[in-house]
VEXDOKE-673741 format. One record per residue (C-alpha): residue number from 0; chain; x, y, z. Coordinates in Angstrom, 3 decimals. Example, Ala and Ser with C-alpha at 12.3 -4.5 7.8 and 13.67 -1.06 7.14 Angstrom:
BEGIN
(0,'A',(12.300,-4.500,7.800))
(1,'A',(13.670,-1.060,7.140))
END
This chain:
BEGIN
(0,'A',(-9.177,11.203,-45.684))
(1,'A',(-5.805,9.641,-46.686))
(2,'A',(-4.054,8.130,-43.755))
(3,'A',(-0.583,8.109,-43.296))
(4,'A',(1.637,5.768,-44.721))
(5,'A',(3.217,2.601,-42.687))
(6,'A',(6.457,3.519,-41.396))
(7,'A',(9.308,0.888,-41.462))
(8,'A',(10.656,2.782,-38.300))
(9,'A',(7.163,2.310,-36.806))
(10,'A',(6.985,-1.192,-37.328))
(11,'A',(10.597,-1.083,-36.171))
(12,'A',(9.676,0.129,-32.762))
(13,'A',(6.739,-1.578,-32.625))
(14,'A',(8.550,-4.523,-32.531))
(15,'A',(11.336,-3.706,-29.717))
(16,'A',(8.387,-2.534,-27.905))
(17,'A',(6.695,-6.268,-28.338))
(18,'A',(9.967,-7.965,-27.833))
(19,'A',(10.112,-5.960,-24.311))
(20,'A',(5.836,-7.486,-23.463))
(21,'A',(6.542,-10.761,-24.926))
(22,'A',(3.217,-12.427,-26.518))
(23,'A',(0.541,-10.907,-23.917))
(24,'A',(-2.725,-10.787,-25.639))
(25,'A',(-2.571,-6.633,-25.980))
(26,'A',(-2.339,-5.491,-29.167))
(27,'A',(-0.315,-2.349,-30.198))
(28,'A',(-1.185,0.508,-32.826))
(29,'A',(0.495,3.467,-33.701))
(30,'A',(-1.454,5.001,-36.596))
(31,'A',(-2.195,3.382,-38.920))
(32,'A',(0.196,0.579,-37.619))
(33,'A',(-0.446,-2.298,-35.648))
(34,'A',(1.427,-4.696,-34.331))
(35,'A',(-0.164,-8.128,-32.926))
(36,'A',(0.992,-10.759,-30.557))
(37,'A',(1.804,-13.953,-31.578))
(38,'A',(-0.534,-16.108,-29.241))
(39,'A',(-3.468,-18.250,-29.968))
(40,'A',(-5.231,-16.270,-26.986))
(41,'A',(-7.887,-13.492,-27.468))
(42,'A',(-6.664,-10.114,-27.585))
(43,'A',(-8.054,-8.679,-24.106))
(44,'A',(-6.977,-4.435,-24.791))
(45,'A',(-5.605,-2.514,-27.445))
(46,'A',(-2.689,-0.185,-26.977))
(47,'A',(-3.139,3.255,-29.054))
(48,'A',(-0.115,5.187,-28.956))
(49,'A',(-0.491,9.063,-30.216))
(50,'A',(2.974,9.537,-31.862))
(51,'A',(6.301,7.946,-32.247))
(52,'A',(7.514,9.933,-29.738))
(53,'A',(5.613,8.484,-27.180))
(54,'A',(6.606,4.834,-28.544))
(55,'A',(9.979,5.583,-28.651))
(56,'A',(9.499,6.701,-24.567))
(57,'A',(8.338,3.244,-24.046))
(58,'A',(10.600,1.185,-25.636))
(59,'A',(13.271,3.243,-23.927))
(60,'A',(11.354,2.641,-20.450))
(61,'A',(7.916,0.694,-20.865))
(62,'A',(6.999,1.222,-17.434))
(63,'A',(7.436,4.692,-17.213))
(64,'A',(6.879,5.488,-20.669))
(65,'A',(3.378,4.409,-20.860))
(66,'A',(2.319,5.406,-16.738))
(67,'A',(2.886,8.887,-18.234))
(68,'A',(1.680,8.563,-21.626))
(69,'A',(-1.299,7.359,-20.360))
(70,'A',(-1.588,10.508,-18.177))
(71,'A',(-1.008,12.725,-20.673))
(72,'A',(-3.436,11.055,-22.482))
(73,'A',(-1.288,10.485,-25.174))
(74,'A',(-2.123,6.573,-25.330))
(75,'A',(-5.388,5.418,-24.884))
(76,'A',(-6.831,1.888,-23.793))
(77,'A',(-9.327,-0.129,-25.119))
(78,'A',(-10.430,-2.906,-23.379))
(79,'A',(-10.432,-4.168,-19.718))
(80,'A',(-7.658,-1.828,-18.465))
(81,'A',(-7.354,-3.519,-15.322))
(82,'A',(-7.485,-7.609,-16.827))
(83,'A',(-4.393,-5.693,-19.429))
(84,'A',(-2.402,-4.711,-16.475))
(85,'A',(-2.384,-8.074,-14.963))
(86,'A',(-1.160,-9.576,-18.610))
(87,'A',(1.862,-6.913,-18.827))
(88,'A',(2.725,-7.570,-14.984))
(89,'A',(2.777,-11.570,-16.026))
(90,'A',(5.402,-10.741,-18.453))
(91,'A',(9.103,-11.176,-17.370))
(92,'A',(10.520,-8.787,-19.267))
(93,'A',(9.687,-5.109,-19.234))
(94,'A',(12.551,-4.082,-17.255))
(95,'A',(15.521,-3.282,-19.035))
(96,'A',(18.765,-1.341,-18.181))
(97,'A',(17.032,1.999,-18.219))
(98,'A',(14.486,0.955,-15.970))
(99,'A',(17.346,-0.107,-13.221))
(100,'A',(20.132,2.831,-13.302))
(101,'A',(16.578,5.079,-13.029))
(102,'A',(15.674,2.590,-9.955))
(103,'A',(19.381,3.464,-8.685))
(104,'A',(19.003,6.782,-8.760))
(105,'A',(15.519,7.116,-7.276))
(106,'A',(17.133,5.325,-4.724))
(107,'A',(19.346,7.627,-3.606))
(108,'A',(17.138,10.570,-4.277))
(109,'A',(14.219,9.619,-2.473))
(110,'A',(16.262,7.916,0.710))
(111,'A',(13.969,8.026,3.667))
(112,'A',(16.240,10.009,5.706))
(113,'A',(14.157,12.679,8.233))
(114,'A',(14.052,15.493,6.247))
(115,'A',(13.230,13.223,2.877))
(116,'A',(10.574,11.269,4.979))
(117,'A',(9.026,13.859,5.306))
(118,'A',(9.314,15.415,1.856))
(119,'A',(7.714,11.788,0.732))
(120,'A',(4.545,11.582,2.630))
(121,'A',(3.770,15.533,2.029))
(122,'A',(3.937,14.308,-2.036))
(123,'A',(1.389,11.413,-0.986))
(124,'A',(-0.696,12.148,1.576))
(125,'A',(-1.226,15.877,1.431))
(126,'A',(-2.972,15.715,-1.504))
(127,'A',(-5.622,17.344,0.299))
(128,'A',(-8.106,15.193,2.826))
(129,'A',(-10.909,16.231,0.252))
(130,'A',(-9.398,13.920,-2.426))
(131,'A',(-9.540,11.172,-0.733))
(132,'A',(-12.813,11.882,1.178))
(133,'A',(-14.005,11.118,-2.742))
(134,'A',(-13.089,7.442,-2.990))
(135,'A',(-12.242,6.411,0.299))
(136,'A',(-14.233,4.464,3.023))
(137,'A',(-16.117,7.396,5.761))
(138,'A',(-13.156,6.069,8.672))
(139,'A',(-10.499,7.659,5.689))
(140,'A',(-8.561,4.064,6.343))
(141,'A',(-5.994,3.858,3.495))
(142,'A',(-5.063,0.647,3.938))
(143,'A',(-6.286,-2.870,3.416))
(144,'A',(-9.496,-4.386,4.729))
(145,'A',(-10.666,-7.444,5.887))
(146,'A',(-13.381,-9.531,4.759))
(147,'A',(-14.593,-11.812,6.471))
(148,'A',(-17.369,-12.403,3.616))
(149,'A',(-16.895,-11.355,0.098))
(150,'A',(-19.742,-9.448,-0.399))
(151,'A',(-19.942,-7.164,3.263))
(152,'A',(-19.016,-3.071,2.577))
(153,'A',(-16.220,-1.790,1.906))
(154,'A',(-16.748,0.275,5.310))
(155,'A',(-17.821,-3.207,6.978))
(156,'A',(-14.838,-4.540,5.967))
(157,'A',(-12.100,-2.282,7.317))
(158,'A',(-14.459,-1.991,10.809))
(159,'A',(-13.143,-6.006,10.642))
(160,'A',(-9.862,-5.008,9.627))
(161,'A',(-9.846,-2.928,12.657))
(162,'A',(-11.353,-5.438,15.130))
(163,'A',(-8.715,-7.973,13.897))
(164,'A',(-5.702,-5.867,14.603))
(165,'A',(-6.756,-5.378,18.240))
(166,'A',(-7.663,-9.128,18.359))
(167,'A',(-4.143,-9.787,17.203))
(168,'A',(-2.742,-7.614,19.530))
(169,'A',(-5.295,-9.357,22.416))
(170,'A',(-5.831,-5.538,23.387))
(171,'A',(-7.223,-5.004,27.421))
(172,'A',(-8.660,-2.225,28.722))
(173,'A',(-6.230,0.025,30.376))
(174,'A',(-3.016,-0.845,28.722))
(175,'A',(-0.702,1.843,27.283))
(176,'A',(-0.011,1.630,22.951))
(177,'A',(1.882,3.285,20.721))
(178,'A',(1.244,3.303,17.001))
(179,'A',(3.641,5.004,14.382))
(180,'A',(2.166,6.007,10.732))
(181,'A',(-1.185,6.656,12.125))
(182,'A',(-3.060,8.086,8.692))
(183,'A',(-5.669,9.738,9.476))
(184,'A',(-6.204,8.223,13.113))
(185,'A',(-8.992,5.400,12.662))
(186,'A',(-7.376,2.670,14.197))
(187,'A',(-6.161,4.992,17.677))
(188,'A',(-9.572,5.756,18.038))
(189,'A',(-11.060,2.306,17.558))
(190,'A',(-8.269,0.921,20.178))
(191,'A',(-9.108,3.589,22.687))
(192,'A',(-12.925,3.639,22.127))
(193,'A',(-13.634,-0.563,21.784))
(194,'A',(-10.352,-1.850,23.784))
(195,'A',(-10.259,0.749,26.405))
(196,'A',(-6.630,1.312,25.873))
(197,'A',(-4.374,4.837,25.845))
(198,'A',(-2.702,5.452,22.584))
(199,'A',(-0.318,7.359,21.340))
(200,'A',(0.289,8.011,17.695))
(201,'A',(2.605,9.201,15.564))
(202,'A',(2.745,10.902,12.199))
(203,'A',(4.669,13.358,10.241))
(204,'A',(1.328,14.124,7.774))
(205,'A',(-0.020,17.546,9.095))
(206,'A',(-3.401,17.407,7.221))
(207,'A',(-4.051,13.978,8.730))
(208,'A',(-2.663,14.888,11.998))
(209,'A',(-5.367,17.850,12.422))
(210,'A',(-7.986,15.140,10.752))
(211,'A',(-7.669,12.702,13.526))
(212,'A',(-7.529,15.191,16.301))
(213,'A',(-11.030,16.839,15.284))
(214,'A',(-11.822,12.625,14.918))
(215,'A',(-10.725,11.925,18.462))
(216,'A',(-12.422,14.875,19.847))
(217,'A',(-15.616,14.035,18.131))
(218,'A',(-15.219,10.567,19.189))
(219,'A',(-15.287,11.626,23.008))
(220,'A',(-11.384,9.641,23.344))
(221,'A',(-9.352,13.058,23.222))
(222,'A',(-8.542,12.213,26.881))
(223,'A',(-7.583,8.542,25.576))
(224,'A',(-5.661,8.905,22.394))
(225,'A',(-3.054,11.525,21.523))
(226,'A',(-1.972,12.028,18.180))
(227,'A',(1.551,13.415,17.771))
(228,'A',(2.611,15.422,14.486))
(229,'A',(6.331,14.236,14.333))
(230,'A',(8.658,11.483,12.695))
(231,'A',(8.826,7.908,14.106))
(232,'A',(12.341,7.965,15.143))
(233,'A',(11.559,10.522,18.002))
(234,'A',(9.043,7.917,19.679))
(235,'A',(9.267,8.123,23.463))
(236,'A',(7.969,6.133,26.379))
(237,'A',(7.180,3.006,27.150))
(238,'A',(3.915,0.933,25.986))
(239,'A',(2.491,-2.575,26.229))
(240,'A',(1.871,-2.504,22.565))
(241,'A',(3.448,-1.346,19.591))
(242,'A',(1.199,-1.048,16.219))
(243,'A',(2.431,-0.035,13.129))
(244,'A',(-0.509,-0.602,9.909))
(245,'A',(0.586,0.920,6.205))
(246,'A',(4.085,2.369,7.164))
(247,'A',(6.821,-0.187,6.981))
(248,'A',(6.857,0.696,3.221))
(249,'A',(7.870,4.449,4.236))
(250,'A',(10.207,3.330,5.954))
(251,'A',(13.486,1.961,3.288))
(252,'A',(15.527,-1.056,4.154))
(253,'A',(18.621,1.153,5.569))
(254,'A',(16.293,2.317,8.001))
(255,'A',(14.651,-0.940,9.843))
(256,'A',(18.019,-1.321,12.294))
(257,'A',(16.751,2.353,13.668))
(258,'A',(13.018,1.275,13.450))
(259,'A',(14.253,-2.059,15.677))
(260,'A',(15.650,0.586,17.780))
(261,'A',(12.305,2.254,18.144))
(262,'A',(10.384,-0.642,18.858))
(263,'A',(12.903,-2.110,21.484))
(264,'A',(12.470,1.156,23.485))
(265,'A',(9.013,1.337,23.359))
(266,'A',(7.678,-1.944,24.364))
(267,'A',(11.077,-3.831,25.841))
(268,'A',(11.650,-7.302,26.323))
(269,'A',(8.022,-7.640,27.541))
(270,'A',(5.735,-6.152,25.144))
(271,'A',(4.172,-7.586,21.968))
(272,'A',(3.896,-5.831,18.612))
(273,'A',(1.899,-5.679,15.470))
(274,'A',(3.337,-4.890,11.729))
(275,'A',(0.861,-4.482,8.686))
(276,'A',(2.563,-3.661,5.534))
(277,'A',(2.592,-3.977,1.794))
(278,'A',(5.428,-7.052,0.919))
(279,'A',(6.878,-8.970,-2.118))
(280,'A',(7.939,-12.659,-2.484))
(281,'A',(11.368,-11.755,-3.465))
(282,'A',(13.466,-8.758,-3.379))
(283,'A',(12.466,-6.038,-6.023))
(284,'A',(12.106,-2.072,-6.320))
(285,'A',(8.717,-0.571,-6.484))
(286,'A',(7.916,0.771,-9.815))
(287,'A',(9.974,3.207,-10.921))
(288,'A',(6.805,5.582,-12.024))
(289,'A',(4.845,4.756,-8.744))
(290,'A',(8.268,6.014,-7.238))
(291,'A',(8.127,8.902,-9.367))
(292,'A',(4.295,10.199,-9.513))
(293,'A',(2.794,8.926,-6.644))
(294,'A',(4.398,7.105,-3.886))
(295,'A',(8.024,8.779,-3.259))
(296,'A',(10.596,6.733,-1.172))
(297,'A',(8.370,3.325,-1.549))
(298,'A',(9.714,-0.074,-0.955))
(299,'A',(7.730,-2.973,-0.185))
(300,'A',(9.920,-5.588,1.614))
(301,'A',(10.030,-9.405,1.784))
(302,'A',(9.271,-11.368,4.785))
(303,'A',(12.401,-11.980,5.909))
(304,'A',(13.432,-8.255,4.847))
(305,'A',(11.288,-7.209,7.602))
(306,'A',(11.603,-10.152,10.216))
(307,'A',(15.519,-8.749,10.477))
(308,'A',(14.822,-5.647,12.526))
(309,'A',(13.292,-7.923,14.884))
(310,'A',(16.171,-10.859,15.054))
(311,'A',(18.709,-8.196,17.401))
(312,'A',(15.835,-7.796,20.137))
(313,'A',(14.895,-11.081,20.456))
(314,'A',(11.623,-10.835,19.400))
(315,'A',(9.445,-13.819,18.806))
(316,'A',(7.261,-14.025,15.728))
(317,'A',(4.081,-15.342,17.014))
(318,'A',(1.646,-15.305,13.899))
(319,'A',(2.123,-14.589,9.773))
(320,'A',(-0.965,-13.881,7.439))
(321,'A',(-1.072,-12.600,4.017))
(322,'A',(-4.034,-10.590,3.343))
(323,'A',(-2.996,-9.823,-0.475))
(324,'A',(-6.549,-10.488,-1.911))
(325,'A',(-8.324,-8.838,0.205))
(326,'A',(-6.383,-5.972,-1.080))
(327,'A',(-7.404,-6.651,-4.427))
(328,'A',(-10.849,-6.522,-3.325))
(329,'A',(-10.090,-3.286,-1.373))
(330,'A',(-8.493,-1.377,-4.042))
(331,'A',(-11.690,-2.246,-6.668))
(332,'A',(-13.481,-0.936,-4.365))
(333,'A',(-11.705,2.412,-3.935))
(334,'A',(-11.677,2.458,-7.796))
(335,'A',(-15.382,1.888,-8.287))
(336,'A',(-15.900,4.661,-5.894))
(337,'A',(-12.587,6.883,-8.232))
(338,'A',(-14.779,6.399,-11.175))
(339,'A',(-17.667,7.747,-9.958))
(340,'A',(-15.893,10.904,-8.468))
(341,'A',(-13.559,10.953,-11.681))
(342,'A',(-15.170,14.131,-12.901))
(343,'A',(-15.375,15.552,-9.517))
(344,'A',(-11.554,14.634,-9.795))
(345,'A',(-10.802,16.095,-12.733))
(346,'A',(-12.464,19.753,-11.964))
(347,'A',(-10.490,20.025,-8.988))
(348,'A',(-6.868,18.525,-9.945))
(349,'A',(-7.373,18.313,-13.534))
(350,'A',(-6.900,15.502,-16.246))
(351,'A',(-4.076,14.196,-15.910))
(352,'A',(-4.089,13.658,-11.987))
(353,'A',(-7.384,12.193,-12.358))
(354,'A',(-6.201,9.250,-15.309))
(355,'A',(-2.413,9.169,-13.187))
(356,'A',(-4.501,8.051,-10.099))
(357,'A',(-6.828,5.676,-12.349))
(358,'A',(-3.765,3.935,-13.723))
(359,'A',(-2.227,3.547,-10.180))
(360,'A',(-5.443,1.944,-8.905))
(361,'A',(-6.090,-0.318,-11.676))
(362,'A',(-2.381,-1.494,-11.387))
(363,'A',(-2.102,-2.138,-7.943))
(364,'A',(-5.152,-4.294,-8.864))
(365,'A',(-3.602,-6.228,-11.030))
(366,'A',(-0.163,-6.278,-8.664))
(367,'A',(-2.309,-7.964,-6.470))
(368,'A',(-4.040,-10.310,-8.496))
(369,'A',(-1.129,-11.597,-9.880))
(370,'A',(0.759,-12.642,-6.746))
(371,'A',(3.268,-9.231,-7.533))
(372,'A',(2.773,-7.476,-4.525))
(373,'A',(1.815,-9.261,-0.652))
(374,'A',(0.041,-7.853,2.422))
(375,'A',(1.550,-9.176,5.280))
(376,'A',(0.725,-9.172,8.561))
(377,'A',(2.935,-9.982,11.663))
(378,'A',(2.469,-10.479,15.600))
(379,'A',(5.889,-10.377,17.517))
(380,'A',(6.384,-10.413,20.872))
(381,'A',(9.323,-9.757,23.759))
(382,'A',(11.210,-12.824,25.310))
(383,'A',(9.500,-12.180,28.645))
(384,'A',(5.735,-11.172,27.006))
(385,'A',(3.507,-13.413,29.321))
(386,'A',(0.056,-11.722,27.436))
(387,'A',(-0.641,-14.105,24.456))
(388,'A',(-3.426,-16.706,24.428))
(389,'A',(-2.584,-20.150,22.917))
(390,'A',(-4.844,-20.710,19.801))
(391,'A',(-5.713,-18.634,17.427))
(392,'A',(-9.508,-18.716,18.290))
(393,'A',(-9.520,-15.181,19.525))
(394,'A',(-8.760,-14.136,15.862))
(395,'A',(-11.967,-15.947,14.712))
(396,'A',(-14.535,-16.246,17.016))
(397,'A',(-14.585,-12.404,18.388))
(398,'A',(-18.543,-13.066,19.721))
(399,'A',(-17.732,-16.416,21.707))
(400,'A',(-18.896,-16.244,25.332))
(401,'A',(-15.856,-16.866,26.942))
(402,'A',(-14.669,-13.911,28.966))
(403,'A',(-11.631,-12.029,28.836))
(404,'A',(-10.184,-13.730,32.380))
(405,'A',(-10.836,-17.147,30.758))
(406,'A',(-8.811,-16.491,27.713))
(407,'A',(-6.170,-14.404,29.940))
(408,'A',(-5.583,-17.749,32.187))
(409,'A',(-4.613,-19.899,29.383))
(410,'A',(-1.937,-17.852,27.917))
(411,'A',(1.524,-18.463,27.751))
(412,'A',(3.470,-16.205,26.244))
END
């Protein structure tokens, strides 16, 4: 069969697409064209673009371009599609001038007002709990785990994550919590079940609301933990602890004074708090197709982004960790388990959802890996908190013998 002949336009593009890469070791084809990187390094995945349509959508806009090319399925990847992420993401230059008016304006149109909060989360997490049933741990946590060894479970490891929030928030029994961006209710009910502690928990996700009721109830902590179906902002009452895990990204910079607000009035000048949230190095928008196709209204801040909602209150910052690779090793877990529910996937959402959500997971992967995207995690507490121990050996030795009034007498804050 004759193939079609080489296009100087092709090459053309080809080549503005390259210049936009720079020399990662990915090679591109179009056709019967190919264009190859100029670096002494092994090519690691090769780029197979459908029509010059589609490569003249990612030269306009490589990032979104190719997130929904490869949905459509009009580009195909050969190679380790995960290792060829981290490559692209290493490369400087993908973003051009399209790629930042479309940021603008995603801005603006996804601004995590009430009513667009809540338009946001419906796109993400009312998906349908069966979806993620498929891939996630049997808890449904959809955030990062801990592990303490590299080789426990993926449902060992966010039981740790769990553990070490409450350690971090040196949880006792009988003391009052809130928690805002609750999910689908795992941590509540660990608090209220291991820590003996009354929560209350907020979320504006209806499917996950009813999810972690049923949870509760089965749990035998209905009486303990109450799960409330409405938006952060409208928090009331007044706690000892104030947890917040996955939900500072929701939230949008213009927003933290309010959420500084929210905090103030639950917990005071004498409560402590607990922030878990998705972070970057240095001030930059979320993907513009992540912003687009799957996570509406996103924006990861930077440590000292999210430290200045707590500056006005007079909050002290007690303890920093960055969990980003065990997020890496979360998420390849989640994908493992995607893959082998991909058909399952595909019969129930169809094609392109299932290779959308593939491409998502295998780049926050490679976000990770690279040092693109952070997991922080902060303890604050209130001027006049008088609850905190002085070490940090609570955090690691949960199974020491020393009892809770020991540790309780040598606090200072």
């Amino acid at each position: 069969m004759n193939r079609p002949a080489t296009s100087p336009l092709d090459r053309q593009l080809l080549a503005a697409l390259r210049s936009s890469l720079g020399p990662v070791p990915i090679a591109l084809v179009l056709r019967n064209t190919e264009n190859l990187p100029n670096t002494n390094s092994p090519i690691i995945g090769t780029v197979r673009i459908a029509d010059r349509s589609t490569l003249l959508a990612m030269v306009m806009n490589p990032e979104l371009g190719f997130g929904d090319a490869y949905s459509a399925g009009r580009i195909e990847m050969e190679g380790d599609l995960v290792r060829s992420l981290e490559c692209v993401y290493d490369s400087p230059g993908i973003r051009n001038w399209y790629w930042r008016l479309r940021s603008k304006w995603m801005d603006w149109a996804q601004a995590n007002t009430r009513s667009g909060s809540a338009r946001n989360i419906h796109r993400h997490y009312d998906l349908s709990n069966d979806f993620y049933r498929l891939w996630l741990d049997e808890q449904m946590l959809y955030t990062c785990a801990y592990f303490p060894k590299p080789d426990v479970s993926l449902e060992d490891a966010q039981e740790a994550k769990l553990d070490l929030v409450c350690r971090k928030l040196c949880l006792r029994p009988g003391e009052t919590v809130v928690e805002v961006g609750c999910g689908w209710g795992a941590l509540a009910i660990y608090m209220a079940q291991h820590y003996g502690v009354s929560v209350k928990a907020f979320n504006i996700s209806h499917e996950q609301i009813v999810w972690a009721r049923e949870c509760a109830e089965r749990a035998g902590v209905g009486s303990s933990v109450e799960f409330v179906e409405d938006d952060y902002r409208n928090a009331t009452g007044r706690f000892d602890a104030f947890v917040s895990v996955g939900m500072l990204e929701h939230v949008g910079l213009e927003n933290y004074p309010e959420l500084g607000r929210v905090i103030h009035r639950a917990i005071g000048d004498t409560g402590r708090g607990f922030l878990h949230y998705l972070g970057r190095n240095h001030r930059q928008p979320l993907s513009v197709w992540i912003r687009k196709r799957i996570f509406p209204g996103g924006y990861p801040p930077t440590l000292a982004e999210s430290l200045q909602f707590l500056e006005p209150h007079n909050y002290s910052v007690l303890d920093v960790e960055n969990l980003r690779m065990h997020y890496a090793r979360t998420i390849e877990h989640w994908l493992a388990r995607f893959e082998s529910a991909f058909d399952t996937v595909v019969r129930e959402h169809g094609l392109e959802f299932a290779r959308m959500w593939r491409l998502y997971l295998a780049g926050s992967i490679a976000t990770f890996r690279v040092g693109k995207m952070q997991l922080f995690q902060v303890v604050f507490a209130g001027s006049r908190c008088q609850s905190m121990p002085l070490t940090r050996e609570h955090l690691y030795t949960p199974d020491r013998e020393e009892t809770d009034n020991e540790l309780w007498t040598r606090a200072t804050y």
